[in-house]
C-alpha positions, 0 to 999 in steps of 0.5 A: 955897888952891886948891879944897880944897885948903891949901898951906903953907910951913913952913920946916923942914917944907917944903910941906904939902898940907890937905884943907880940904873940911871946915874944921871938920876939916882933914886933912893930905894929904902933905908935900914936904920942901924939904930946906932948912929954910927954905920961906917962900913958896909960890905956886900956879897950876894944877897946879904949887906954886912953893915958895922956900926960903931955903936951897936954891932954888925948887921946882916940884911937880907937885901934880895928885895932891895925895896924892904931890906930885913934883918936877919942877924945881928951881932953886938960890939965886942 
């Protein structure tokens, strides 16, 4: 969690991004597809989520806009 903010790994879902400002009604903001189907961690500082996929590597997104997170590097499984 990140101010009002959820993010989960969801494996075959990949990244998704709550609105918990009301924890009686969560809604969820946007998903970022990990397109491996397997996101099982997730870690978060400032502006960048750092999402690992079993399948296909680690994502760096850009979560400033939590509404339409993007991209912005990816690194394959080694």
């Amino acid at each position: 969690m990140s101010g009002a903010y959820a993010y989960v790994a969801d494996g075959y879902a990949g990244l998704h991004i709550i609105d918990i400002s009301n924890p009686i009604t969560p809604i969820l903001v946007s998903t970022f597809d990990t397109i491996g189907a397997g996101a099982f961690g997730i870690y978060v500082s400032g502006v960048y989520a750092y999402v690992a996929d079993w399948n296909t590597g680690l994502y760096i997104i850009d979560i400033s806009n939590p509404a339409a997170p993007i991209r912005k590097r990816y690194h394959p499984p080694v």
